[in-house]
C-alpha positions in Angstrom: 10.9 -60.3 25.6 9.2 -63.2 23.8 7.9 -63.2 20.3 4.6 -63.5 21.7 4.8 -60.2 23.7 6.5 -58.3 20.9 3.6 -59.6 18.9 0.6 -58.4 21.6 3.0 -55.2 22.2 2.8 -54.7 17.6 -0.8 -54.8 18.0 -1.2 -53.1 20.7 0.4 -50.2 19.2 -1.2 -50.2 15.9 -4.7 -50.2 17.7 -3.3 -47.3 19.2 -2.2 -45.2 15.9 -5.3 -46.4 14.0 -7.2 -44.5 17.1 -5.3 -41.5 17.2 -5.5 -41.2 13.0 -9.4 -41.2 13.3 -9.2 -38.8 15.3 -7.7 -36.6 13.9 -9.5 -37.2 10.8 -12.8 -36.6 13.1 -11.3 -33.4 14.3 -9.9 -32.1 10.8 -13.8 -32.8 9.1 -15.7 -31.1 11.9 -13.0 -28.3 11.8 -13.3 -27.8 8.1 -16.8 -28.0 8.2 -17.6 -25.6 10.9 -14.4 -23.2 10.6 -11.9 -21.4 8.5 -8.4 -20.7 8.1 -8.3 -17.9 10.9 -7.0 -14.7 8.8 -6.0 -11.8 11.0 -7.8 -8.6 10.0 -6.6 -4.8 11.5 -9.0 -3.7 14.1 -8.8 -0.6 12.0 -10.4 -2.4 9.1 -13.5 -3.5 11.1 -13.8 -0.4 12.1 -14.1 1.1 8.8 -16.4 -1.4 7.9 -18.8 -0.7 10.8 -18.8 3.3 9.5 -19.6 2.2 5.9 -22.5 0.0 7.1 -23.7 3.0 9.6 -22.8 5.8 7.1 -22.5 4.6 3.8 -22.8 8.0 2.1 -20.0 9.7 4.2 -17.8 6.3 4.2 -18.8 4.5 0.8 -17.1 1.5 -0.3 -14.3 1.1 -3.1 -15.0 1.3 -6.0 -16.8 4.0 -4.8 -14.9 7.1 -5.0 -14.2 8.9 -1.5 -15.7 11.7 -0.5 -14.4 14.6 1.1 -15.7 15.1 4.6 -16.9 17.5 7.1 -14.6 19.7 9.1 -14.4 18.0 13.0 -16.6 15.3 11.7 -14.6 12.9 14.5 -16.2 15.4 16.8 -19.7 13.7 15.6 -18.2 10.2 15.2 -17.2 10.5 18.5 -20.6 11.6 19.9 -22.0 8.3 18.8 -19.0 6.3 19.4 -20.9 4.8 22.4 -24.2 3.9 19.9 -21.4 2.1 17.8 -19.9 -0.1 20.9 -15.8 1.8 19.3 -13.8 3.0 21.6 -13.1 7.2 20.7 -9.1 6.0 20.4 -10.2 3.4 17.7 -12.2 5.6 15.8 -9.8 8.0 15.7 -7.3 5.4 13.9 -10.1 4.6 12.1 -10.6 8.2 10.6 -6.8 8.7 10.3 -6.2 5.8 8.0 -9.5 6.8 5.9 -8.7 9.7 5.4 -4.8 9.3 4.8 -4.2 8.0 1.6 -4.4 8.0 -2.2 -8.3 7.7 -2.6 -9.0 10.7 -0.3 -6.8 12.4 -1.5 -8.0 12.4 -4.8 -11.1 13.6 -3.9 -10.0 16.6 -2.3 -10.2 19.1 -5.4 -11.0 22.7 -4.8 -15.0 23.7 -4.4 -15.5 20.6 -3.8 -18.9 19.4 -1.6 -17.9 18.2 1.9 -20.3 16.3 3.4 -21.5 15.0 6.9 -22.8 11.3 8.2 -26.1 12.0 6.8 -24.6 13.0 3.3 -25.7 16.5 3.6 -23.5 19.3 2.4 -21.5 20.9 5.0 -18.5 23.1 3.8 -16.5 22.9 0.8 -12.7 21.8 -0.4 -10.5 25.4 -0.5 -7.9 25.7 -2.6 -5.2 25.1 0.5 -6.5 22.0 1.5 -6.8 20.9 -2.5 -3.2 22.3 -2.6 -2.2 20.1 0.3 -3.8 16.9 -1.1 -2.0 17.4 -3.9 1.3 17.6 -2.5 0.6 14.6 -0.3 -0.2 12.6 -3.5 2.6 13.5 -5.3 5.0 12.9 -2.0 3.7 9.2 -2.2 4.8 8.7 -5.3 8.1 9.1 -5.1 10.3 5.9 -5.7 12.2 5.0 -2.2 16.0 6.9 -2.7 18.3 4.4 -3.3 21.6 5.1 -2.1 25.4 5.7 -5.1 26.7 2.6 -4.1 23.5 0.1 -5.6 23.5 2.2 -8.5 27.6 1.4 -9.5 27.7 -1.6 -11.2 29.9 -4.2 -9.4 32.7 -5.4 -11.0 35.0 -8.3 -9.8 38.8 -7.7 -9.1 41.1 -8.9 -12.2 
């Protein structure tokens, strides 16, 4: 190959990687512009999000404190799961992870007002279920159990 060639076959591939860099430049500032960084979100959580849109008094948002619910309210979830576009197996995750943790929980206190979509009264909190809450809170809490060997210190053979 002749310096000429080498020379044309240079330029040639510089015209080449100056084409391909504007590109993607193109494609990086019409991506940034229109879209972002994709973040996976649980189906659960959109879920929950469409309840506290369609029944913001039963589901309210944090800070919010939780309330404590009707008795077989998925019964009446699931009545209008078909008005909501949710499958009946994804509200019922839904429901389960509202309903299972700290906040609830805490709102669970004996006499307490349950309440239905609409916010009307509809039952109250007994003293078992308080109990229960109560228990669950406290099981929660617990630090992990760590097992007697991390706990001796290590020492190094002398």
């Amino acid at each position: 190959m002749g310096f000429e060639q080498l020379a044309s076959l240079r330029d040639e591939l510089a015209q080449q990687a100056a084409a391909e860099k504007s590109k993607k430049r193109q494609l990086k500032e019409e991506g940034g512009a229109t879209a972002k960084k994709a973040v996976k979100v649980d189906p659960v959580v959109l879920i929950i999000g469409q309840l506290q849109k369609k029944f913001p008094l039963a589901f309210p948002k944090n800070p919010a404190p939780k309330v404590p619910l009707k008795i077989g309210i998925h019964k009446d979830i699931f009545e209008q799961s078909e008005q909501l576009g949710i499958d009946k197996n994804d509200l019922r995750a839904a429901i389960k992870t509202w309903c299972w943790g700290k906040r609830y929980w805490e709102c669970l206190v004996e006499d307490a007002v349950r309440i239905d979509l609409d916010g009307n009264a509809a039952g109250q909190v007994t003293k078992v279920d308080a109990d229960q809450a109560k228990k669950l809170k406290q099981g929660r809490r617990r630090p992990p159990k760590s097992s007697p060997e991390q706990n001796e210190p290590k020492t190094e053979p002398g």
